[in-house]
C-alpha positions in Angstrom: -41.4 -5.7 34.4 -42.5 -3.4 31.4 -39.7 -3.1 29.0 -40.8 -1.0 28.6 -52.0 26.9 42.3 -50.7 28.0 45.2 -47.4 28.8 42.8 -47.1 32.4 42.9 -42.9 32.7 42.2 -41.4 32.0 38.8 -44.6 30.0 37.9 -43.5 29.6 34.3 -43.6 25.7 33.4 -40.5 24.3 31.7 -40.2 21.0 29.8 -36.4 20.2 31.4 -34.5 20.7 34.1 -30.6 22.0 34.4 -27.7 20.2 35.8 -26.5 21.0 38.5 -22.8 22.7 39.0 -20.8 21.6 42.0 -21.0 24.7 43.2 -24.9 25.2 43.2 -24.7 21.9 45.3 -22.7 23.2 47.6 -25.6 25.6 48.4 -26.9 22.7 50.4 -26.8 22.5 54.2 -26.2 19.0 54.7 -24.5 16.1 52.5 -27.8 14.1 50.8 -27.9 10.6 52.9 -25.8 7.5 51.2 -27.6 5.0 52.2 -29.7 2.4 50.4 -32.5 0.3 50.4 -30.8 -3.0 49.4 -33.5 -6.3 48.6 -33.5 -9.3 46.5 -35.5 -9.7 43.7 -38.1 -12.6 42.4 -34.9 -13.2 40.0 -32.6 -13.6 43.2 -30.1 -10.7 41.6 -30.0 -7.7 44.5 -31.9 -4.7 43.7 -31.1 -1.4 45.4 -32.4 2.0 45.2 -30.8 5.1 47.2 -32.7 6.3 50.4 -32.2 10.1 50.0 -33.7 11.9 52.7 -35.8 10.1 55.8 -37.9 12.4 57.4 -40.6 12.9 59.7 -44.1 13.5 58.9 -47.2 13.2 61.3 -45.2 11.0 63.5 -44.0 8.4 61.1 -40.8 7.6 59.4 -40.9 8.7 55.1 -37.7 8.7 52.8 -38.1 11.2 50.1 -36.5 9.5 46.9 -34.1 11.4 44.3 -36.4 9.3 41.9 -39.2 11.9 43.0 -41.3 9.9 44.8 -41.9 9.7 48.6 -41.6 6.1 50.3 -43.8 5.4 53.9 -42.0 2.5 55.2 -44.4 1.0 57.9 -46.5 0.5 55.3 -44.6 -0.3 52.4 -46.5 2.3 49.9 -44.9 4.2 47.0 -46.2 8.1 46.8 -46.1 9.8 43.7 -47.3 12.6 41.5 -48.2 13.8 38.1 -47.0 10.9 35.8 -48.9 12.0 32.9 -48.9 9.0 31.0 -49.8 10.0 27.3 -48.9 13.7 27.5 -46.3 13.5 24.6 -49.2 11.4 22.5 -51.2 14.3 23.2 -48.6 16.8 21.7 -48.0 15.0 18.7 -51.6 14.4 18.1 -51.7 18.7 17.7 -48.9 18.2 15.5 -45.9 18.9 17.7 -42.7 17.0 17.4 -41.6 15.5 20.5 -39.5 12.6 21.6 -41.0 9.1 21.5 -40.3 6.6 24.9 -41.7 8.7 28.1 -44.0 6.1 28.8 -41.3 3.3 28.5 -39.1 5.3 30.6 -41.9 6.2 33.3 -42.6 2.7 33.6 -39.0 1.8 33.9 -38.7 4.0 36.2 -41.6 3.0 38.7 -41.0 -0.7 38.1 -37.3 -0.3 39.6 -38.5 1.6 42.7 -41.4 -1.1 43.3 -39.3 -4.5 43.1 -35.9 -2.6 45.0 -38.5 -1.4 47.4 -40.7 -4.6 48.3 -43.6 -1.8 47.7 -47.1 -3.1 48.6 -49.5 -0.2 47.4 -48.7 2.5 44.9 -50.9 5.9 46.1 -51.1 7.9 42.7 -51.5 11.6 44.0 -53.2 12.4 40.6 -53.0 13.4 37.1 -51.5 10.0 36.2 -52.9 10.5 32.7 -52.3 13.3 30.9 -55.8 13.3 28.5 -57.7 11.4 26.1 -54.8 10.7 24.2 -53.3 8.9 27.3 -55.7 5.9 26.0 -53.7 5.8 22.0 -53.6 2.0 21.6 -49.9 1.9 22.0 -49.7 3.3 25.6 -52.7 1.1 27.0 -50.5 -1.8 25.8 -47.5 -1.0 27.7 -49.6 -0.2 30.6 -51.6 -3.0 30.6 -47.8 -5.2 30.5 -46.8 -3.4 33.1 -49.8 -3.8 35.0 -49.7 -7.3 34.9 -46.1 -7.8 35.4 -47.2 -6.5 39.0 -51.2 -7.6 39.0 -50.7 -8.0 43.1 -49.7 -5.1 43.5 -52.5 -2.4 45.0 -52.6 0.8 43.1 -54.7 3.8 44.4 -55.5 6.9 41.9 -56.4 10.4 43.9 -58.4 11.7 40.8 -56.7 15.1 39.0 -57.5 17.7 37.2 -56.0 15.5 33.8 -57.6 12.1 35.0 -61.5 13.7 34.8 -60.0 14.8 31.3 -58.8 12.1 30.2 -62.3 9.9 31.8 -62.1 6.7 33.0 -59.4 4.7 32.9 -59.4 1.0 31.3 -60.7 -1.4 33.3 -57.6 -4.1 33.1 -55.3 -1.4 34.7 -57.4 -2.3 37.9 -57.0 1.3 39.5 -58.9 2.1 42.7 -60.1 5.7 42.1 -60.1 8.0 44.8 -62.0 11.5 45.4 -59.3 14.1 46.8 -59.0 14.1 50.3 -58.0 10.4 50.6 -57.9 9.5 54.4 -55.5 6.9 54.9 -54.2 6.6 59.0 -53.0 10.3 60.0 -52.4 11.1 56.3 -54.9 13.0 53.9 -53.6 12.0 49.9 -54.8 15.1 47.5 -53.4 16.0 43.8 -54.1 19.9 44.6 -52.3 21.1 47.6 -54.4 21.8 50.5 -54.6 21.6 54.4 -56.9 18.8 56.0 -57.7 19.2 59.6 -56.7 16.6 61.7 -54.3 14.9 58.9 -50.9 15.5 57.3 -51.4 16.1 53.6 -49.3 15.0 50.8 -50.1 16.2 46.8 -49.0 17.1 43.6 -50.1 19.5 40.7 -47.7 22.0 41.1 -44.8 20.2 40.2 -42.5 22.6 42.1 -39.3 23.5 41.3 -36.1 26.0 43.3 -34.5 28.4 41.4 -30.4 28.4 42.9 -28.5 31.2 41.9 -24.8 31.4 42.1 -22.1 33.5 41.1 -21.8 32.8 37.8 -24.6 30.2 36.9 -28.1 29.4 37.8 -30.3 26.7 37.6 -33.6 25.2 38.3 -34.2 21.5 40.0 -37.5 19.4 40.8 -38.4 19.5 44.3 -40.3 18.5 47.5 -41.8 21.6 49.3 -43.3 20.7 52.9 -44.8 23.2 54.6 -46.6 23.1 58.3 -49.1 19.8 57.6 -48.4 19.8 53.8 -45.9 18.3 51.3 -46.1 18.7 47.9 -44.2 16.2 45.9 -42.6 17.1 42.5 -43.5 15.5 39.6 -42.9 12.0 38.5 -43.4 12.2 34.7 -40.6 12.5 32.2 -42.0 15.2 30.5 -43.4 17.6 32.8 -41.7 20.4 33.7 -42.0 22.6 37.2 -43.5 25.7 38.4 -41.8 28.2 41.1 -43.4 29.0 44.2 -43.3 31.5 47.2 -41.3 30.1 49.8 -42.3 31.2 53.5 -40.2 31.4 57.1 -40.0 27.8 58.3 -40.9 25.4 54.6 -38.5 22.9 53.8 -37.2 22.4 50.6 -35.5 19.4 49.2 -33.9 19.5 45.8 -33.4 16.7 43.5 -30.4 16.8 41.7 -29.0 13.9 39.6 -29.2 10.7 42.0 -29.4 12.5 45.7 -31.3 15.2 47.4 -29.8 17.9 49.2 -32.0 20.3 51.7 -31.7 23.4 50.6 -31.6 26.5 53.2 -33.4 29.7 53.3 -31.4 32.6 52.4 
């Protein structure tokens, strides 16, 4: 592996996340699942990754991961959102300081969840490049490691917002690019949220967030937001941030904090 809107609350993007207190997690109305997904990998050393929520959605099994990504297990594809490979290369190209390693770290990241999870097909639910500094030299390279570490691997792009920014992406990444709504069995894969008649749709772009207020503390944590026929995932990216939204009578909302995800209950 690589060594490697709708938003109409608190809508203000933030580059980090807080830490959450023990009692903000007590907030939660059930203890986040224990469980994990536990394989072997090509090496023979066991790989494991934690199973977080399982859930329903149009009538099939998905675990929603405290990595921030969703898993559909029938048909062994990774779902996740708004990477934005290249955003920091971006910022320091307009002169910004920021950290160097995101795109290390992202790739880290994914590559664990893939091996531990035996995935077969990673769905991209857009803006998995941030813009035309996504393709500096240095961050194709590690892609294109990556990519080959994993070249059987299918990898489906629903195009963003960033990705028709950025323009197409190299060739040896071998991405399938999809137009927004992508019809796969019952499920309809978009980047900006939306309903699709007759599907259950999952997206990004919001990267949405809960604000959790306690007595004497607050804090703000990534999360998934599903609503009716519609789940939007939080953002995958190191360096990304989150928006607020307006929560209505009957959404679910489940918050990532540190390794586990806790369901959080409306007030």
């Amino acid at each position: 592996m690589a060594s490697l809107s709708c938003s109409s609350g608190a809508g203000t993007r933030s580059s980090r996340f807080d830490a959450p207190s023990a009692k903000l997690k007590a907030q939660a109305d059930r203890e986040p699942t224990s469980g994990f997904v536990r394989r072997t990998s090509d090496s023979g050393q066991p790989q494991e990754v934690k199973l977080g929520q399982c859930i329903d959605l149009g009538g099939a099994a998905w675990c929603l991961l405290p990595e921030r990504a969703a898993w559909w297990e029938a048909q062994r594809t990774l779902v996740l959102a708004d990477v934005h490979f290249g955003k920091a290369a971006s910022f320091r190209a307009q002169g910004v300081p920021v950290p160097r390693g995101t795109t290390d770290a992202n790739l880290r990241r994914l590559s664990a969840l893939i091996e531990a999870l035996d995935a077969r097909r990673v769905i991209f639910l857009g803006d998995l490049f941030h813009s035309r500094h996504s393709y500096a030299p240095d961050t194709v390279a590690a892609l294109t490691l990556w990519r080959r570490s994993c070249a059987g691997l299918e990898c489906v792009l629903v195009e963003g917002n960033h990705d028709r920014a950025a323009g197409q992406a190299p060739a040896e990444l071998l991405l399938r690019v999809e137009a927004e709504p992508y019809r796969l069995g019952q499920y309809a894969f978009c980047h900006e949220p939306r309903f699709v008649p007759g599907a259950l749709a999952l997206a990004g772009h919001l990267h949405p967030c809960i604000h959790l207020q306690g007595r004497a503390d607050s804090l703000r944590l990534p999360c998934f937001w599903v609503r009716a026929a519609l789940m939007v995932l939080p953002s995958f990216g190191e360096f990304t941030g989150g928006a607020g939204f307006e929560r209505e009578a009957g959404d679910r909302v489940f918050a990532v904090a540190e390794d586990a995800l806790f369901e959080i209950p409306r007030r």
